[in-house]
BAVOVO-112476 format. One record per atom (N, C-alpha, C): residue in one letter; x, y, z; residue number from 1; atom name. Coordinates in nm, 3 decimals. Layout:
   code         x         y         z   pos   site
      A         X         Y         Z   NUM     CA
...
This chain:
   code         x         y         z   pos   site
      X     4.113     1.140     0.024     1      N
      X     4.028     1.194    -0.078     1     CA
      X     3.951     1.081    -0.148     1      C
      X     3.995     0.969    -0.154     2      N
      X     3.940     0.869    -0.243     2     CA
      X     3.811     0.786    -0.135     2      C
      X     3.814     0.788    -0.034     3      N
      X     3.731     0.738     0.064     3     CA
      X     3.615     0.812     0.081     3      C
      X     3.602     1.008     0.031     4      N
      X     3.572     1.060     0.014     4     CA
      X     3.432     1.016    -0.087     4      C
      X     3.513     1.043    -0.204     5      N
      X     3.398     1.005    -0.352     5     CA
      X     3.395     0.873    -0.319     5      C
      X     3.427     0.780    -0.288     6      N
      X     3.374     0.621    -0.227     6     CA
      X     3.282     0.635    -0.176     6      C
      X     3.246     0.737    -0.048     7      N
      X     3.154     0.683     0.058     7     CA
      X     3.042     0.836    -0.062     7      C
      X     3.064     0.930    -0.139     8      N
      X     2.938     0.966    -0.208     8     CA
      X     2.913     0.905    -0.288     8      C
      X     2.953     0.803    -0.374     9      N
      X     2.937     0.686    -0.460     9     CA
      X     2.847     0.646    -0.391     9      C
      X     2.841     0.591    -0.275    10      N
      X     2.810     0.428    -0.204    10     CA
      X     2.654     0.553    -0.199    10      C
      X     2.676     0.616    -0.121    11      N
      X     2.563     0.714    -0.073    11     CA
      X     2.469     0.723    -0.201    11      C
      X     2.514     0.791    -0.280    12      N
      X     2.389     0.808    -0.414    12     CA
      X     2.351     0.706    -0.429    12      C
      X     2.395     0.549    -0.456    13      N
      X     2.334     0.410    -0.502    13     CA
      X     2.259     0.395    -0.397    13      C
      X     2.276     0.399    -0.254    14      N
      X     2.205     0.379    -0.174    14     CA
      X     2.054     0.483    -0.164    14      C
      X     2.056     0.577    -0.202    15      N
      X     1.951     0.651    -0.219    15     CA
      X     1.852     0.642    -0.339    15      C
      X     1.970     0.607    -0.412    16      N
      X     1.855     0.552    -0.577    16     CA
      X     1.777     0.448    -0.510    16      C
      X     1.851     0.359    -0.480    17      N
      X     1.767     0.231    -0.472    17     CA
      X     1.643     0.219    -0.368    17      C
      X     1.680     0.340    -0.263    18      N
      X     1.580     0.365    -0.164    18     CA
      X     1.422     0.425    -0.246    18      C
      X     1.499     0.503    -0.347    19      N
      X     1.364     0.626    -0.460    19     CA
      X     1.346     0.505    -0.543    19      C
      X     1.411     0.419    -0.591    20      N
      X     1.317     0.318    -0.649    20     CA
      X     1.240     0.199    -0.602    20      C
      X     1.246     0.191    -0.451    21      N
      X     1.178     0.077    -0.378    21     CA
      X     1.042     0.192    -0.344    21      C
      X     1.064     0.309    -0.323    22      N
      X     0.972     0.370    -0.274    22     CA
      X     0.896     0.429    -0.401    22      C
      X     0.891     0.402    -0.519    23      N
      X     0.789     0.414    -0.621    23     CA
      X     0.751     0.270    -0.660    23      C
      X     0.804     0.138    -0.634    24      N
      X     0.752     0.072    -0.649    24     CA
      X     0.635     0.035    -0.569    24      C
      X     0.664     0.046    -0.458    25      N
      X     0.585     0.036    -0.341    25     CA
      X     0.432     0.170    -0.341    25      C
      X     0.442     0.261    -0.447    26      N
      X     0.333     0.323    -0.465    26     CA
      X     0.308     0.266    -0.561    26      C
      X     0.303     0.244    -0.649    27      N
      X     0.266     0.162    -0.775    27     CA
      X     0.174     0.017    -0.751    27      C
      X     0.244    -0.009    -0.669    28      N
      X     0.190    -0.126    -0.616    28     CA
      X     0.114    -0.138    -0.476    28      C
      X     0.058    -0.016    -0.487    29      N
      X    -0.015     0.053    -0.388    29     CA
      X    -0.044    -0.001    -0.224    29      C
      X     0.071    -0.001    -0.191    30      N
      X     0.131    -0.060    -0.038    30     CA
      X     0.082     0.015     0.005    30      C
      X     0.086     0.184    -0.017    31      N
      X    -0.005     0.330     0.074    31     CA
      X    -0.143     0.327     0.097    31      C
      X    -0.191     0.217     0.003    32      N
      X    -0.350     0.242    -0.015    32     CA
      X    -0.435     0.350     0.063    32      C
      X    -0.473     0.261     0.184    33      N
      X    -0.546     0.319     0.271    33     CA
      X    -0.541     0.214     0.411    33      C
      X    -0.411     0.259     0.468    34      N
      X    -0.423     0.161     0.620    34     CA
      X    -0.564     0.147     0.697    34      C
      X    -0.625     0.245     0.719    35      N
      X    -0.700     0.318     0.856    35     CA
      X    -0.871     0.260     0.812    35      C
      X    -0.854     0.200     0.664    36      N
      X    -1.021     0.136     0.624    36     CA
      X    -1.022     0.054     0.696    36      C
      X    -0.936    -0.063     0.716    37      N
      X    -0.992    -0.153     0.790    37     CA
      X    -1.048    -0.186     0.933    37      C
      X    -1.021    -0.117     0.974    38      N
      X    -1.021    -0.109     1.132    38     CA
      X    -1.208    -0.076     1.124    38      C
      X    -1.228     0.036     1.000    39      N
      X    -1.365     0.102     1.035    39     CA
      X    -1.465     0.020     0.952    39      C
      X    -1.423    -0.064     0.870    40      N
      X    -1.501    -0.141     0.769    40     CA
      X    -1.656    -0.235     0.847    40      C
      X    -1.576    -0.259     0.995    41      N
      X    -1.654    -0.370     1.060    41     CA
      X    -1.821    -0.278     1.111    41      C
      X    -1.751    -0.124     1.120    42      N
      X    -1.876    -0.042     1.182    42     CA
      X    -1.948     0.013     1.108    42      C
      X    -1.922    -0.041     0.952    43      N
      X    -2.036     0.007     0.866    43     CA
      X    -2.182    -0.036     0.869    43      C
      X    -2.294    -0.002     0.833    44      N
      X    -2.397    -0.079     0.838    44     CA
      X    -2.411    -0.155     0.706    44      C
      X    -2.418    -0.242     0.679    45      N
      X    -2.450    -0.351     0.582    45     CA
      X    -2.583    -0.454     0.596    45      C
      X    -2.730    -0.393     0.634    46      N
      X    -2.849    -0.403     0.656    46     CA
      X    -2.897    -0.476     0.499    46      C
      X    -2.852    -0.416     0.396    47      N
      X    -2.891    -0.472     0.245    47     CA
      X    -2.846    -0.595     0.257    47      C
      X    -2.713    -0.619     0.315    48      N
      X    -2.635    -0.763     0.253    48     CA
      X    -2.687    -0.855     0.332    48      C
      X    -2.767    -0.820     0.477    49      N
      X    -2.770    -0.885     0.580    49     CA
      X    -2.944    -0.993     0.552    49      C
      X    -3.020    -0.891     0.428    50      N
      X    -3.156    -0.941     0.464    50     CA
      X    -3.117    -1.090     0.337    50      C
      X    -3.225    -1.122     0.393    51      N
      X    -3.240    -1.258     0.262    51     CA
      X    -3.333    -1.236     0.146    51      C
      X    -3.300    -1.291     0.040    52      N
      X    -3.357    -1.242    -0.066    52     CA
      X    -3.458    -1.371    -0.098    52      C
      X    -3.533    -1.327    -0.126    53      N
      X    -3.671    -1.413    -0.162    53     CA
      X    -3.627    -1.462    -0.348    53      C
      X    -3.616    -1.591    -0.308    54      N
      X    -3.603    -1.684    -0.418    54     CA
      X    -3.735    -1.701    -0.515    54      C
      X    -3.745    -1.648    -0.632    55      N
      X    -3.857    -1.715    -0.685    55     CA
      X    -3.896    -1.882    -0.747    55      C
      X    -3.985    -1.955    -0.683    56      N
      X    -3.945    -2.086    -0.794    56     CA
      X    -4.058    -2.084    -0.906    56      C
      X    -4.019    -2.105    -0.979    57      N
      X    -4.075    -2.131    -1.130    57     CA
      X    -4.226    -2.218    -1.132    57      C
């Protein structure tokens, strides 16, 4: 019986600590957004690409 509530002891701490790694880890927004980067490269970026005409004084 005592090996019993031991191993649901051990079990609940082990699950807290799992629900508190896994709100830290949203908080600290590890979920963001995997799948942007991959598509970031096939955007068009035509504005950033031209050169901007310097005025001199």
């Amino acid at each position: 019986m005592y090996s019993t509530f031991f191993l649901i002891g051990i079990g609940f701490f082990i699950s807290l600590a799992a629900w508190f790694l896994f709100i830290w880890a949203v908080k600290s927004e590890q979920f963001d957004d995997p799948e942007a980067p991959k598509y970031r490269m096939l955007d068009d970026d035509d504005e950033a690409a031209k050169p901007t005409k310097n005025k001199k004084p």
